[in-house]
BABALUM-119510 format. One line per 10 residues: their letters; for each residue z, y, x of C-alpha. Coordinates in pm, whole numbers. Example, Ala and Ser with C-alpha at 12.3 -4.5 7.8 and 13.67 -1.06 7.14 Angstrom:
BEGIN
AS) 780 -450 1230 | 714 -106 1367
//
This chain:
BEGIN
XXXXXXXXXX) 7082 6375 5079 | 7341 6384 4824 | 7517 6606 4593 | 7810 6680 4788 | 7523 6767 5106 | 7283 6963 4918 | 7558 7178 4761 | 7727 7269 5128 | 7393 7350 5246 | 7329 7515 4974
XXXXXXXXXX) 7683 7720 4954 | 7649 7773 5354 | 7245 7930 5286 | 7439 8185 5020 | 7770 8252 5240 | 7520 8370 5594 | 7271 8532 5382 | 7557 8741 5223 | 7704 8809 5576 | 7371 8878 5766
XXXXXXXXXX) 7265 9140 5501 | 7630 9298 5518 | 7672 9274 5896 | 7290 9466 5946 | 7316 9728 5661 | 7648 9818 5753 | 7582 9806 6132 | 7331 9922 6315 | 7248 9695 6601 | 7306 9991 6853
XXXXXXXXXX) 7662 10008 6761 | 7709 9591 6878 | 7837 9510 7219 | 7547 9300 7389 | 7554 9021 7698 | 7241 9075 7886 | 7093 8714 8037 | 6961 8675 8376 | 6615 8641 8167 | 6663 9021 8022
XXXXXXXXXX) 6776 8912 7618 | 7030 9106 7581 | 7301 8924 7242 | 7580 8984 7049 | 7758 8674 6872 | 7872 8842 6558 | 8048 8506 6418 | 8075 8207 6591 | 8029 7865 6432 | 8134 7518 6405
XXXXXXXXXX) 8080 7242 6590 | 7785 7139 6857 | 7557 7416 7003 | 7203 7335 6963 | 6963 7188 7214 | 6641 7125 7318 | 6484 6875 7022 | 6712 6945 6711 | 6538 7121 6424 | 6758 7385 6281
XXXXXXXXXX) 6753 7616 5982 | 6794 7943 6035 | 6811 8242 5788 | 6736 8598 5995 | 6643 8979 5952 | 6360 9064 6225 | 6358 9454 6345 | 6143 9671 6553 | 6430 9876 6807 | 6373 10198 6528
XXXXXXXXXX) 6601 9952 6277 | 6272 9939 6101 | 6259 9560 5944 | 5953 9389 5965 | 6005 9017 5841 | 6276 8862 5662 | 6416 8501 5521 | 6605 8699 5263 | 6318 8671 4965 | 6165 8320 5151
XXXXXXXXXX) 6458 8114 5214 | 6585 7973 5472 | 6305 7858 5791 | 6329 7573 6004 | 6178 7465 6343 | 6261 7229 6610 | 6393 7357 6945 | 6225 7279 7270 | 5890 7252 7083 | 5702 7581 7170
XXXXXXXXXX) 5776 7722 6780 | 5992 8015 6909 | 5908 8268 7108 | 6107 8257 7482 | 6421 8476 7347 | 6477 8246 7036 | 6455 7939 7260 | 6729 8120 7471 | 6963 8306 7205 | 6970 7994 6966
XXXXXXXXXX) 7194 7771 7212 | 7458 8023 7214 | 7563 8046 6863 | 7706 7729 6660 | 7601 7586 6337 | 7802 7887 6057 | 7771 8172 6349 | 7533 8465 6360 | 7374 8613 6669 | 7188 8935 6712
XXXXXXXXXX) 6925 8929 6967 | 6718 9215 7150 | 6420 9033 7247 | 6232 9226 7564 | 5816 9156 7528 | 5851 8921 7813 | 6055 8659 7611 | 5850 8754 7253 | 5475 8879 7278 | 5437 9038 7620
XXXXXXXXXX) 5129 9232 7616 | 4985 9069 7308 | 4980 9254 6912 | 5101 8991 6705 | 5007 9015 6322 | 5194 9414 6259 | 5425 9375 6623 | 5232 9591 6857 | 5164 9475 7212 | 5452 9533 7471
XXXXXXXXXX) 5708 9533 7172 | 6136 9480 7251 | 6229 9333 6888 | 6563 9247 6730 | 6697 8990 6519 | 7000 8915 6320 | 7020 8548 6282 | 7221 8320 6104 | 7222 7955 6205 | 7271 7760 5898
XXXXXXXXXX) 7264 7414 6026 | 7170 7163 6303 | 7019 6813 6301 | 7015 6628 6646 | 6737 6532 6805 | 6544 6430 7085 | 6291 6595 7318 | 5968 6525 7264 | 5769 6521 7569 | 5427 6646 7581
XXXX) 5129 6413 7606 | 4987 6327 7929 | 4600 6323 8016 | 4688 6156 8360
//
């Protein structure tokens, strides 16, 4: 990367984190208007990006704020920096998968993620079984890629 690439990404990391922590700790995610999918995750695109929307196969970076439905935060990218993960690839849980493709590179989504499409009926580290969870997520950037199809024992 260059200088000129590393500071955009680096001014676009500041810019979302800035706007996620304003948008959530001024507004409480009861007070958005939400889109419910034929799946049951229920979003609210609180800024829409640039350019392509991501697919299956291109690893993103993503800053976000992770609540339990009491507004109660249980993870954050705010003290970690910004994560990263390829799409398509089994990373996410089901709702991520889902809610990523809808916002643009420079957009933030909030999703409310039933158990179904996060841990079902499973505790995950401090998530309890049978949990709905919500996230405020800013997609910071895209990188194309390809699907990677899973190995086969045939």
């Amino acid at each position: 990367m260059n200088k000129r690439t590393i500071l955009g990404l680096f001014t676009g990391i500041l810019v979302l984190t800035i706007s996620i922590h304003t948008t959530y700790s001024q507004n409480s995610y009861s007070n958005l208007t939400f889109t419910t999918t034929a799946s049951g995750l229920k979003y609210c695109i609180t800024k829409q990006g640039n350019g392509n929307f991501p697919e299956a196969g291109d690893r993103v970076w993503v800053h976000y704020i992770a609540r339990f439905t009491n507004d109660s935060v249980y993870d954050s990218t705010q003290d970690k920096g910004p994560m990263d993960f390829f799409l398509g690839q089994g990373q996410l849980v089901k709702g991520w998968e889902e809610g990523l493709k809808l916002v643009k590179p420079g957009g933030t989504i909030t999703l409310v993620v039933p158990p179904q499409l996060a841990y079902g009926n499973v505790k995950k580290n401090n998530i309890p079984a049978n949990s709905t969870l919500v996230f405020e997520i800013g997609l910071l950037q895209v990188n194309k890629g390809k699907v990677i199809e899973p190995f086969k024992t045939d």
